[in-house]
TORBA-883729 format. One record per residue (C-alpha): x, y, z; residue in three letters. Coordinates in steps of 0.05 Angstrom, whole numbers, plus 5000, padded with zeros to 4 digits. Example, Ala and Ser with C-alpha at 12.3 -4.5 7.8 and 13.67 -1.06 7.14 Angstrom:
<sites>
<<5246 4910 5156> ALA>
<<5273 4979 5143> SER>
</sites>
This chain:
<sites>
<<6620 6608 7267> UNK>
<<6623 6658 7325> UNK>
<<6608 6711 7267> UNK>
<<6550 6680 7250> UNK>
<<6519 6677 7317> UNK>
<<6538 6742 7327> UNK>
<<6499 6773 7267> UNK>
<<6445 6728 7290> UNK>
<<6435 6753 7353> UNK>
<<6434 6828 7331> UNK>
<<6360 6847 7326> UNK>
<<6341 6927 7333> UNK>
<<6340 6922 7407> UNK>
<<6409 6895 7418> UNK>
<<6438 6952 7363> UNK>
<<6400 7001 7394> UNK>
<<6434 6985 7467> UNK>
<<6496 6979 7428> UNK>
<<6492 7040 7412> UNK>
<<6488 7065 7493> UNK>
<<6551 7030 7507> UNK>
<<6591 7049 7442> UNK>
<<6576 7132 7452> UNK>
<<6587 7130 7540> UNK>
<<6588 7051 7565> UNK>
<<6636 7009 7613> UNK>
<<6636 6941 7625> UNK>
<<6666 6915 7689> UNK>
<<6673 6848 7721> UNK>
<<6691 6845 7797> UNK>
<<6677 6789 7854> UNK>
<<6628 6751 7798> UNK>
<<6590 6821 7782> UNK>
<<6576 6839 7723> UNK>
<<6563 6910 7707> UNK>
<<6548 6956 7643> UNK>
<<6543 7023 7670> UNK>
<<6522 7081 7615> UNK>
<<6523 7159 7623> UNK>
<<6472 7204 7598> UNK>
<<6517 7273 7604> UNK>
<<6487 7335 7603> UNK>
<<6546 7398 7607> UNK>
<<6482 7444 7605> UNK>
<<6417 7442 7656> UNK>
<<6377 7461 7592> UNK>
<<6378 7466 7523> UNK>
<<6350 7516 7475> UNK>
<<6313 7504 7404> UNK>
<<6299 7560 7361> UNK>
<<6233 7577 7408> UNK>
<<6240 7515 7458> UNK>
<<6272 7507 7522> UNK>
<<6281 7437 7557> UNK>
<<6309 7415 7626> UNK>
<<6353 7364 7609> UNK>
<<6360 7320 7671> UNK>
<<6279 7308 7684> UNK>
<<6273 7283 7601> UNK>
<<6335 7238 7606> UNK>
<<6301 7209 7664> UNK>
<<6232 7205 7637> UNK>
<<6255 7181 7564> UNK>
<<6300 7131 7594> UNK>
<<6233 7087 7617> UNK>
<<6223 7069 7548> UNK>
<<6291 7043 7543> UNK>
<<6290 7014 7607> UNK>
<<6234 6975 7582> UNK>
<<6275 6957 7520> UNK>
<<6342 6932 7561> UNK>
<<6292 6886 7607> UNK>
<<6265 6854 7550> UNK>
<<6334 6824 7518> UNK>
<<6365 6812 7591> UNK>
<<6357 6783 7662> UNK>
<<6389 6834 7710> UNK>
<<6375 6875 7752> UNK>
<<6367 6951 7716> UNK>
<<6380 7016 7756> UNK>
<<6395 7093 7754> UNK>
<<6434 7134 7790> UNK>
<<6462 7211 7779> UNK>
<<6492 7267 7798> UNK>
<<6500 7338 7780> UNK>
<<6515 7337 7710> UNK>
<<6507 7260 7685> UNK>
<<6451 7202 7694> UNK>
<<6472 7136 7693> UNK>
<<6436 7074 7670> UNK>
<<6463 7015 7699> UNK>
<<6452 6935 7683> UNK>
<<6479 6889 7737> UNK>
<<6476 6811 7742> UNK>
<<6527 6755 7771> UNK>
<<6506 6713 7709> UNK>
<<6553 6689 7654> UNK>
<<6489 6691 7620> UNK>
<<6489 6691 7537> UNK>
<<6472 6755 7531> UNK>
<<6529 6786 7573> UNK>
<<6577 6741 7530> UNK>
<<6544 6763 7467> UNK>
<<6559 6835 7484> UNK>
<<6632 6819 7499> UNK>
<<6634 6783 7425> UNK>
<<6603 6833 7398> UNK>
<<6657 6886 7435> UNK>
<<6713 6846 7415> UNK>
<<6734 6845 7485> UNK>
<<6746 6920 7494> UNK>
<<6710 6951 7559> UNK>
<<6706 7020 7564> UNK>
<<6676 7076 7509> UNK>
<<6748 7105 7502> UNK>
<<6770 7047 7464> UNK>
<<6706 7022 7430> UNK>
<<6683 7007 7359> UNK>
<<6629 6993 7321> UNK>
<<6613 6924 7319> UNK>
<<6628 6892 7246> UNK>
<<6564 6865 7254> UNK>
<<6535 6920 7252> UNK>
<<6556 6940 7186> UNK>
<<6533 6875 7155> UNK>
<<6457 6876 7189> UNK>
<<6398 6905 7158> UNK>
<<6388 6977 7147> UNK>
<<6332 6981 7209> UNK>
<<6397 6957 7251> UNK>
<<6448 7003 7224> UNK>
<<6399 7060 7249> UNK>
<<6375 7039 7314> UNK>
<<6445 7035 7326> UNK>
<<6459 7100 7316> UNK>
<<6394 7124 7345> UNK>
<<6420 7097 7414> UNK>
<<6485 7134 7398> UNK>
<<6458 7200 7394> UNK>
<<6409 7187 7445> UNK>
<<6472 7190 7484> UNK>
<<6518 7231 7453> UNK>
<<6484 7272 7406> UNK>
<<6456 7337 7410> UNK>
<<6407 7385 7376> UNK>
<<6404 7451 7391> UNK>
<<6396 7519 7358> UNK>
<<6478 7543 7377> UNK>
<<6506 7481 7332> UNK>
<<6492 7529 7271> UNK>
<<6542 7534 7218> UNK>
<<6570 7603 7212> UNK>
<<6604 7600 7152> UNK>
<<6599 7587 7077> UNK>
<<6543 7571 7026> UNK>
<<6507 7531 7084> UNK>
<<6512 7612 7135> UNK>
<<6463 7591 7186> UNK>
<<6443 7523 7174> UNK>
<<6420 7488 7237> UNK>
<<6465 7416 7254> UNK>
<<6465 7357 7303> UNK>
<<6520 7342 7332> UNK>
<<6551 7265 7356> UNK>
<<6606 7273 7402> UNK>
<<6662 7224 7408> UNK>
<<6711 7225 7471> UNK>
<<6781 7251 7449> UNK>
<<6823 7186 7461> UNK>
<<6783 7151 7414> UNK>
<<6806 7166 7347> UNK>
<<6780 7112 7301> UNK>
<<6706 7121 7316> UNK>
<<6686 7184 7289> UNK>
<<6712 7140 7211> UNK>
<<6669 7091 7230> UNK>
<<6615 7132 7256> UNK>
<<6617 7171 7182> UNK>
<<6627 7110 7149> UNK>
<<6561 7078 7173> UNK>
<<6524 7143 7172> UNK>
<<6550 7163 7092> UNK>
<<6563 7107 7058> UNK>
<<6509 7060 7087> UNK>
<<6447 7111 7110> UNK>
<<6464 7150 7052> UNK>
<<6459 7211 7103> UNK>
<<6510 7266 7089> UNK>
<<6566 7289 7139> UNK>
<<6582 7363 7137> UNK>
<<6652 7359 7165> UNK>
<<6684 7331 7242> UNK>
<<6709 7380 7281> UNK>
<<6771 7341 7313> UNK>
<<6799 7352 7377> UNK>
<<6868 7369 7340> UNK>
<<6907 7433 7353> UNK>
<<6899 7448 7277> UNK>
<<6826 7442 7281> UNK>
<<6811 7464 7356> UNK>
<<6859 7524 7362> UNK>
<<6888 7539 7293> UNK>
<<6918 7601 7309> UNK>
<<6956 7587 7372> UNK>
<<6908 7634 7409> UNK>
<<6885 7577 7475> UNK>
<<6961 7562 7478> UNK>
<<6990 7630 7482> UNK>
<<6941 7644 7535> UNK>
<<6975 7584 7575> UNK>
<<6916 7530 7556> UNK>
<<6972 7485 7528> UNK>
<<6917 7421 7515> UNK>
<<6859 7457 7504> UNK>
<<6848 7432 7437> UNK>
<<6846 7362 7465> UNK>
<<6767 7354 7474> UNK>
<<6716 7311 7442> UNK>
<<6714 7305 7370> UNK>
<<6642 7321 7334> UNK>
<<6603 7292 7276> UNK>
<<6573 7359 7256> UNK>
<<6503 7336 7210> UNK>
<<6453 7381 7184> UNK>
<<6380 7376 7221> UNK>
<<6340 7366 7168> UNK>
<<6389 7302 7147> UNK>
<<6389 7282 7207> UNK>
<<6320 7266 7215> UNK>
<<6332 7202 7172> UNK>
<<6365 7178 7233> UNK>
<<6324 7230 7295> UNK>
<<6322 7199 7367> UNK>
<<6288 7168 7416> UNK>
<<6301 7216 7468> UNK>
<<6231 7263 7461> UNK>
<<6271 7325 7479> UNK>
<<6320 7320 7433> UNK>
<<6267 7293 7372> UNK>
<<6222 7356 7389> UNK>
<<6287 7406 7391> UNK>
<<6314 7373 7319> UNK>
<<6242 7374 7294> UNK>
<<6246 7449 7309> UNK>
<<6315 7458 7272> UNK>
<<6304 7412 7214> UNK>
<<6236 7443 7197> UNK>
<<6280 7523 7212> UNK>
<<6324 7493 7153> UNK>
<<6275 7466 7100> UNK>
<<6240 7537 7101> UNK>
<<6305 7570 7095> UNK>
<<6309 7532 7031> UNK>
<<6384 7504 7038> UNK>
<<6364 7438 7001> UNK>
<<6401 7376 6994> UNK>
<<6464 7368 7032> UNK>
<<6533 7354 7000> UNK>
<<6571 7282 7015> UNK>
<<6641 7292 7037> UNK>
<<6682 7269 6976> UNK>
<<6751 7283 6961> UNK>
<<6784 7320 6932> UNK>
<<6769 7384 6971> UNK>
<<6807 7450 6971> UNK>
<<6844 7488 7029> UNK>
<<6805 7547 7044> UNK>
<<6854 7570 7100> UNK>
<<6929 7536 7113> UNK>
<<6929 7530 7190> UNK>
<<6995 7557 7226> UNK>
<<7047 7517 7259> UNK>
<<7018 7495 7320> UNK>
<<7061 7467 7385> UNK>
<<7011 7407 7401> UNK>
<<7032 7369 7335> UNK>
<<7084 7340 7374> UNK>
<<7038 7328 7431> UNK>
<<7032 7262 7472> UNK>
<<6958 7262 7467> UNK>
<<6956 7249 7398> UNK>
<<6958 7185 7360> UNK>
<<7028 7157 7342> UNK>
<<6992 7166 7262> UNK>
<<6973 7237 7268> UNK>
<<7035 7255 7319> UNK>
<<7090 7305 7295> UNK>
<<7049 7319 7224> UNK>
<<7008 7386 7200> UNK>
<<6945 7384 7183> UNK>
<<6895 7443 7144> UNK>
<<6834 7408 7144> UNK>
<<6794 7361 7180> UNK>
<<6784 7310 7119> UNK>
<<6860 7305 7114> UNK>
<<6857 7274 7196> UNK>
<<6797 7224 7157> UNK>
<<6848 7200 7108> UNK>
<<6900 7181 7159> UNK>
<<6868 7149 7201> UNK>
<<6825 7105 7146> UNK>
<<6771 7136 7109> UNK>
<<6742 7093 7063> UNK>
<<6721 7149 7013> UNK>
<<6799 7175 7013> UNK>
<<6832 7109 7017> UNK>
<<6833 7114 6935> UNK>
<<6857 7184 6931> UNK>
<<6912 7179 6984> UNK>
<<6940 7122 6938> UNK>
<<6953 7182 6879> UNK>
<<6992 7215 6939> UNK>
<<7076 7207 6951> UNK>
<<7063 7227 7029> UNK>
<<7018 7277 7070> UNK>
<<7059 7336 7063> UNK>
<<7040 7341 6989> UNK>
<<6966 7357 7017> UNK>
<<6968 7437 7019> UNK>
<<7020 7447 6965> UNK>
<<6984 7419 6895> UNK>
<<6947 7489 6880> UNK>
<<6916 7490 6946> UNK>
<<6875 7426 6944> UNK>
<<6872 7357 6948> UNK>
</sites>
């Protein structure tokens, strides 16, 4: 029964705040207080299109109105902001066990903080207008467009992307984040760039220079512009900036992107790298090699590998079958 009220309660308002708290939210309870506090991070004071250039901070500020407007129509708090150098925060604050503050803790399955978060089940099973304005609020948080998230390589040489960043110590989210994006938005990944030694510093070159951990940053959903727009964002900066990109990519003439799908080849076996063994990493991922990204995805659960790793006798036989998988 609590399923069902949960799925009930989701409308595109509540998935589209879900989204806030899933990409940067905390919940906190202290002294009867309720709190979910979001951040809106910007590393960089402005960022660059192909011809635009946008201060970050003021259209955080002025797009976050609209959701402000949003927020106060599905709860009775009081709704603030607050920020500092680098972040804006958006934060809903009430002393009431109200319904809708236990409705979000259903929905969370308890958890309270964006480094251990998932994407509500719910979610999954709600209309398509859900499943996007729940990742519309993700990337209105942590996504970005701009014109240096080009890929530099391949067929796709200078092919504009979005990226959706996912704090390191969450590992499971960027599957699910693919998952919902793929296989039920029909929108095609282009890879994740993990924050993995093998991925982030594949040829030892941070840790010889004494950055030990340096590969242990966010992970990134890297999505082509112009597939992207299926999805877009509220946030009018970063619509205009992936307007700009998207329409840079459909007069390159790139075309329709690829779905990830296994199997895929090893283009470049990745060197031995100290932070295998690491403590940062996942007891699943700990102490093992990888040479791609997709062979992370399989590990840790992707759905469009879960058949394929079944042919395999263990992860070591990856790079070694005629360099693919």
């Amino acid at each position: 029964m609590r399923k069902k009220i949960a799925i009930d309660y989701i409308d595109v308002d509540v998935a589209y705040l879900l989204g806030f708290i899933v990409a940067r939210g905390k919940l906190s309870e202290e002294q009867r207080i309720k709190q979910i506090i979001i951040e809106f991070p910007f590393k960089n004071l402005e960022v660059e299109g192909i011809t635009r250039r946008v201060v970050q901070r003021d259209q955080i500020l002025l797009s976050l109105r609209e959701a402000t407007k949003r927020v106060n129509e599905l709860v009775d708090a009081q709704i603030r902001q607050e920020e500092n150098a680098h972040t804006v925060y958006l934060i809903i604050e009430t002393m009431k066990n109200s319904m809708f503050w236990r409705n979000i803790k259903t929905l969370l399955r308890g958890k309270t903080t964006y480094y251990e978060f998932s994407i509500p089940e719910e979610i999954f099973e709600s209309s398509e207008d859900v499943k996007r304005e729940f990742l519309r609020g993700y990337a209105d948080v942590a996504g970005s467009a701009r014109a240096s998230n080009i890929d530099w390589g391949g067929k796709e040489k200078g092919r504009h992307r979005v990226y959706l960043d996912v704090l390191n110590l969450n590992w499971t989210l960027p599957i699910e984040l693919c998952h919902l994006i793929q296989d039920h938005l029909e929108v095609p990944v282009n890879t994740i760039a993990y924050g993995h030694p093998n991925i982030r510093d594949p040829r030892c070159i941070e840790y010889n220079k004494g950055r030990i951990d340096a590969w242990a940053r966010e992970h990134q959903i890297k999505i082509f512009a112009d597939e992207f727009e299926k999805i877009g964002f509220y946030m009018t900066h970063k619509q205009e900036v992936l307007k700009e990109l998207a329409d840079y990519n459909k007069e390159r003439g790139f075309g329709k992107a690829k779905f990830c799908n296994p199997p895929k080849k090893i283009r470049t076996p990745k060197l031995p790298h100290p932070g295998e063994n690491s403590e940062k990493l996942p007891k699943e991922l700990r102490g093992k090699h990888f040479d791609s990204y997709w062979q992370i995805c399989a590990i840790l659960g992707c759905l469009r590998y879960s058949e394929y790793l079944k042919t395999q006798a263990r992860l070591s036989k990856f790079s070694e079958q005629n360099g693919e998988v």
